[in-house]
C-alpha angles and dihedrals in degrees: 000000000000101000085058088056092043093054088040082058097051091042087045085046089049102058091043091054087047096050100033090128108052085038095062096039091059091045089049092063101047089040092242090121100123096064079070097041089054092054094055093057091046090053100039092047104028102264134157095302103176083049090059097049099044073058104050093045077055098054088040086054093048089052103058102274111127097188091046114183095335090068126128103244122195101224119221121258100016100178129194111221087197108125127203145211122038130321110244108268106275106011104082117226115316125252117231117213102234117203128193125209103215133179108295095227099028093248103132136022086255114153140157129182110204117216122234097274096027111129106170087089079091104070097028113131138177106248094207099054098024093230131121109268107259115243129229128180116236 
């Protein structure tokens, strides 16, 4: 049982880092901008993490978004690393590197698979710790 709240927490983590942005933007306008500054601070310095969640889907809520913080968000620059026509004679298919962008400090489930020509890899930031998403080779 913990380790599944502990895994809602990261995916929930994870939605909230992807959409920062757009989250503050809408709790800026209905005044509700410090649920989202507490949970960065809970995040950042090991706070009560869940807490802070439960308050920010409440402010979300408050604000106009039904789904709060257990919405399915579309996150930006999903990529598809499938590549199409032959292989070159003599060669097999080719085998393409893929790279992740995950969470810097590990706090949250956060991932992102950039596609072949996919460039936007290059601003991507967590929006928790403010750093750029560390990268791993799979």
């Amino acid at each position: 049982m913990r380790d599944e709240l502990a895994d809602g927490v990261a995916t929930t983590l994870a939605r909230v880092c992807a959409n920062a942005e757009e989250i503050r933007d809408l709790l800026e306008l209905a005044g509700q901008v410090s649920a989202l500054d507490r949970l960065v601070v809970a995040v950042r310095e090991g706070g009560e993490v869940a807490k802070r969640l439960d308050e920010l889907d409440l402010a979300l809520r408050r604000a106009g978004d039904a789904a709060g913080t257990t919405g399915d968000f579309t996150p930006r620059g999903t990529g598809s690393t499938r590549y199409g026509g032959a292989p070159p004679t003599g060669f097999g298919p080719p085998r393409a590197v893929e790279i992740v962008f995950l969470c810097p400090r590990r706090s949250c489930s956060r991932e992102w698979r950039p596609g072949p020509d996919d460039e936007s890899h290059i601003r991507l930031r967590c929006g928790l710790h403010d750093e750029p998403l560390r990268w791993e080779r799979l």
